[in-house]
N, C-alpha and C positions, 0 to 999 in steps of 0.2 A: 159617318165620315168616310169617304173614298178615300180608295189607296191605290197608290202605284209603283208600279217596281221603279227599286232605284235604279236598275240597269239597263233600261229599253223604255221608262213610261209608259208601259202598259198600263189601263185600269186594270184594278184587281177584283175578284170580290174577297167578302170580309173570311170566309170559311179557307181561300186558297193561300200553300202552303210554301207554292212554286210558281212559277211567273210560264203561262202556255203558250209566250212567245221564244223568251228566251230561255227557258228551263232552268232558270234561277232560281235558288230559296228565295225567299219574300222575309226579311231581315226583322222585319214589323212584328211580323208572326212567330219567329224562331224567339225560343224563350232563352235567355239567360243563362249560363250554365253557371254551377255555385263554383266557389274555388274549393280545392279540394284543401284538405286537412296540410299536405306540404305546403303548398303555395301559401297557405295561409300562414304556416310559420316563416316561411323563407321572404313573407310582407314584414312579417314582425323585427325578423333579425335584420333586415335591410333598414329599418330606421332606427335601431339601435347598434349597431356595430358602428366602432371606430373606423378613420380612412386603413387601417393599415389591415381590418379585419375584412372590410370592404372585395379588397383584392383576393382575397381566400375567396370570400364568398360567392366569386364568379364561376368559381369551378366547381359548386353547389349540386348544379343539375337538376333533370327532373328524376320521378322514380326509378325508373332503368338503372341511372348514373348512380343514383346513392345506393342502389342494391349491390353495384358492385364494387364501389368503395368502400374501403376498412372505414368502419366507425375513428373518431378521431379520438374517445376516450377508448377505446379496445389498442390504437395506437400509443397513449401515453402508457398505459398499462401495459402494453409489449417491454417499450423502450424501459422501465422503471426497472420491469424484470430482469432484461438483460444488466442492467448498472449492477441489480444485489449480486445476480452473475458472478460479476466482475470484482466482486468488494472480497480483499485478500481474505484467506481462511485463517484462522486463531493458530498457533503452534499449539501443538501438544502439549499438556503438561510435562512428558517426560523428555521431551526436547528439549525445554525453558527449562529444565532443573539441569540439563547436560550441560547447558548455555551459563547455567549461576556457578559450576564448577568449576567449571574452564575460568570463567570472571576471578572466582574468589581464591584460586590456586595461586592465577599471574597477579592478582594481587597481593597475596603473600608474599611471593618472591618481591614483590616490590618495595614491598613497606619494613621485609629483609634487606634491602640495601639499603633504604633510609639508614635504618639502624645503624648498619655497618660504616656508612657515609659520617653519624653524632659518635659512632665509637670512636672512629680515627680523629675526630677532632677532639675527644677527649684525651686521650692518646698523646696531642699536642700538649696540653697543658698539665700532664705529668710531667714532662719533660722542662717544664716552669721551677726554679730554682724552690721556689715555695712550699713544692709540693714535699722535698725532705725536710722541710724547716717547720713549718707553720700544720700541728695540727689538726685542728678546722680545714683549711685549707685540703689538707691529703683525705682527710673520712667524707667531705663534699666529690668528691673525685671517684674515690671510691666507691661510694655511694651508685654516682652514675654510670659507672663501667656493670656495677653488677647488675642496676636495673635493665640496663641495655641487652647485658646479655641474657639476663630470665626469659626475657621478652622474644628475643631471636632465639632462645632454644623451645618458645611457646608455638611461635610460629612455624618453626619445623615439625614440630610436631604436629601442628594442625592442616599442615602441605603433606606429611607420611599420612595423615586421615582421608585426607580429601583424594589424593591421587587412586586406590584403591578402586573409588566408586566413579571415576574417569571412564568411559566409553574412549576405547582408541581402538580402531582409530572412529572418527566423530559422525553420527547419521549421516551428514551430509557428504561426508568421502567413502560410508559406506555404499550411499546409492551409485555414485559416480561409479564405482569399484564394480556394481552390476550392471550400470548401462553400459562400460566398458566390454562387461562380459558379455551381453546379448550382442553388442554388436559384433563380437570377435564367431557367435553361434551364427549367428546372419551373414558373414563371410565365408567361414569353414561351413555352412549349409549350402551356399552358393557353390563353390568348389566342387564340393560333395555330389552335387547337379549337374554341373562340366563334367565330370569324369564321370557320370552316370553309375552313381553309388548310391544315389536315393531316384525314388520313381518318382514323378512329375505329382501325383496327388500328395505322397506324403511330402516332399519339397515344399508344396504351396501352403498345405495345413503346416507345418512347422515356421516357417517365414511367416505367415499370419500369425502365429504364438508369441513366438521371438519379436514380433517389432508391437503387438499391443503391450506385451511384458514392458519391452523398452519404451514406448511412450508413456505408460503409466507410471514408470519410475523418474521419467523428467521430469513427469507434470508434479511428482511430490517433490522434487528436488527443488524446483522450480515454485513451487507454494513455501516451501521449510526458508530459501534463500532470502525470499519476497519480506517475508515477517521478519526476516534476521534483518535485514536491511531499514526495515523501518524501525528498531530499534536504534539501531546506526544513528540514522535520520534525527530521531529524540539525545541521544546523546551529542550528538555535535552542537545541535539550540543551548542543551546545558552547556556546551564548552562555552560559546560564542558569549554566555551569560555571564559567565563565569570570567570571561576576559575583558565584557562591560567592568563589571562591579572590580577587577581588577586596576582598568585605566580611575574607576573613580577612586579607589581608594591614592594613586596615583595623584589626580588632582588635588586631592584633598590635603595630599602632602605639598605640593606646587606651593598651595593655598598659607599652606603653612595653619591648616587647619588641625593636623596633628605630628605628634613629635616622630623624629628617627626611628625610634622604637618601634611605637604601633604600627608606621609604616612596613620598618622591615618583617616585623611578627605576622602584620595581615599578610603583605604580600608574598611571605614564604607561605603562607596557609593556602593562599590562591592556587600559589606553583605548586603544591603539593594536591589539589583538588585536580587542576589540569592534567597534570601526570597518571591520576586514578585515573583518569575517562579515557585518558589516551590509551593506557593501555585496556581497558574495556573496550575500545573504538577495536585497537589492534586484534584485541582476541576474539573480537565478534567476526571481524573481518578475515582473517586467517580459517576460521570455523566454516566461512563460505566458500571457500577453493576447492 
């Protein structure tokens, strides 16, 4: 069968590779090239990828281009690492125990004025004509003044235990207490510089001292405050809970679903739960200053 170039009609013969007119390959003759092992995949992801992955995929490129882009899972694995980075560090044990004292002190003092709050009102009802007449009446009375007080000299005694093992002042005003100091060394070093009382090498190695000291002490202040704060964060949800189940119990009396009584019993129970958290809210939060 003759052949002819496509680009001038020349006849060809069957052996030539180039056209001796126009110096053209002979198109006939040149074989095929395969695809290579990319293009082969980049045929494959092109009928299976979504429109939205489509657009990704135009920036695919040939070998060059993907030698020099970051693999896309070496990218999520970057990204992943830096999140665990970023996920707060645990508090110390002996921080959390500093944190349950400070809690369980100011609540003693609290649930000491409760007390003190049910004594004066007992207090009231001495003063009830009954109470010299009737009895029953006075050994009931009595009864609760003493319980009340066993209780508040229990609790004092268990506020003289606890305060003992009290860190004061608290890690976290101790670090502030050193960043204050390094930065007071990093001024009077500066000083020290100006009036040419330190030489220029030891100047520069002590200010590099003094401000990695001082950054290292934010960054724990700075992690200790993080974790106190998400406790925070868990105690408010309980409040917020705790003022749900308060309005229902509320309702419920609306409702006339239960008597004066139970209502008032729950809902002092409620106010007296609110008041604990508050003041855990308060001392967690005072612990962070």
């Amino acid at each position: 069968m003759a052949k002819y170039c496509v680009y001038c009609g020349n006849p060809l013969k069957s052996e030539d590779k180039f056209c001796i007119i126009c110096g053209k390959p002979v198109l006939a003759g040149v074989k095929k090239s395969e695809k290579t092992e990319v293009e082969k995949v980049k045929e494959f992801i092109r009928d299976k990828i979504t429109p939205k992955e489509e657009i990704a995929e135009e920036s695919f490129g040939d070998d060059e281009s993907l030698s020099e882009k970051p693999d896309r899972k070496a990218k999520k694995k970057k990204k992943k690492k830096a999140e665990e980075d970023h996920v707060e560090k645990p508090l110390p044990f002996e921080v959390k125990e500093q944190m349950i004292l400070n809690i369980e002190y100011n609540d003693i003092k609290l649930n000491k004025e409760i007390l003190l709050d049910k004594l004066k009102e007992i207090q009231k009802e001495i003063k009830d004509p009954r109470y010299n007449v009737d009895e029953e009446y006075n050994k009931s009375i009595n009864i609760k003044v003493t319980a009340i007080k066993t209780l508040i000299s229990e609790l004092k005694q268990k506020e003289s235990d606890i305060e003992p093992k009290m860190d004061k002042p608290f890690i976290v005003q101790r670090i502030q207490n050193d960043i204050d100091k390094k930065i007071y060394q990093l001024k009077n070093l500066s000083k020290e510089f100006k009036l040419l009382k330190v030489d220029k090498g030891s100047f520069e190695k002590l200010r590099k001292k003094y401000k990695e000291e001082k950054e290292n002490l934010e960054s724990e202040r700075e992690d200790l405050i993080t974790g106190m704060k998400l406790w925070i964060k868990e105690l408010k949800m309980e409040k917020v809970e705790i003022r749900a189940d308060k309005n229902l119990n509320k309702g419920r009396f609306s409702a006339k679903e239960i008597s004066d009584e139970a209502y008032e019993a729950k809902n002092k129970e409620f106010e007296i739960k609110i008041k604990k958290i508050d003041v855990k809210i308060k001392t967690l939060e005072d612990l962070t200053k």
